[in-house]
N, C-alpha and C positions, 0 to 999 in steps of 0.2 A: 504494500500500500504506500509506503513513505518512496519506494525509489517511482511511483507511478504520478503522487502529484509532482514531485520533483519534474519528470517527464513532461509531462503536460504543462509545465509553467514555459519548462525550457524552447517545448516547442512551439511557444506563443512569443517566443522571446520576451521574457517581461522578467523585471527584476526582484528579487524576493522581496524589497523596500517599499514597491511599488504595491505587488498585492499584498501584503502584509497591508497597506493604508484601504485599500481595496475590501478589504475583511474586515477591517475596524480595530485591528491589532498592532502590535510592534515585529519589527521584523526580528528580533531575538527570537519574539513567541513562535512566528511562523517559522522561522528555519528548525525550530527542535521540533517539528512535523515534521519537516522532511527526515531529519536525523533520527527520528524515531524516540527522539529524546520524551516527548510526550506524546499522550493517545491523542488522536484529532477526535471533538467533539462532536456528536451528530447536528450540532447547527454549521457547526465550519464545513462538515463533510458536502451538505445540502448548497452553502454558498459556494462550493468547490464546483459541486456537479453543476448547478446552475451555470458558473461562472464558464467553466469550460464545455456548456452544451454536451456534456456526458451524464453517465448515470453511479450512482454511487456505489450497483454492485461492480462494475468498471473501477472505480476509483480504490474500493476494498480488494479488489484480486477476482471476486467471485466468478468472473466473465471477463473475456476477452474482447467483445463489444462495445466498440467507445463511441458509436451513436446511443441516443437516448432512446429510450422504449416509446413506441407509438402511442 
C-alpha cells in the first residue's frame, strides 16, 4: 500500500509538500504514509482515491485495477 500511493503521486509528478497541503496535513505527516511509518486513515485513504481517480481497494493492494469501479 505505502510503495502504491508513493507511485501514484510520482506519476502525477506532484511533490509530497504539495499534496500533503492538498490533504490538509504536513508533509512530515504524509511522507510516514508512504514510509509506512504510520497507518493511513480511512478519511486520507478516501481523499487518496478521490484524489487520484482510483479506488481504495487499488490503493490497499487488494486489486490490481486503478480505474474506479462503475
Amino acid at each position: 500500500m505505502y510503495q502504491r500511493i508513493r507511485d501514484l503521486r510520482e506519476d502525477r509528478d506532484i511533490s509530497q509538500t504539495k499534496l500533503a497541503k492538498i490533504l490538509g496535513m504536513s508533509q512530515t505527516g504524509y511522507s510516514k504514509y508512504e514510509t509506512g511509518e504510520n497507518d493511513i486513515p480511512t478519511s486520507i485513504l478516501i481523499k487518496l482515491a478521490l484524489y487520484y481517480n482510483t479506488s481504495v481497494d487499488y490503493i490497499l493492494g487488494l486489486t490490481n485495477e486503478k480505474e474506479r469501479y462503475p
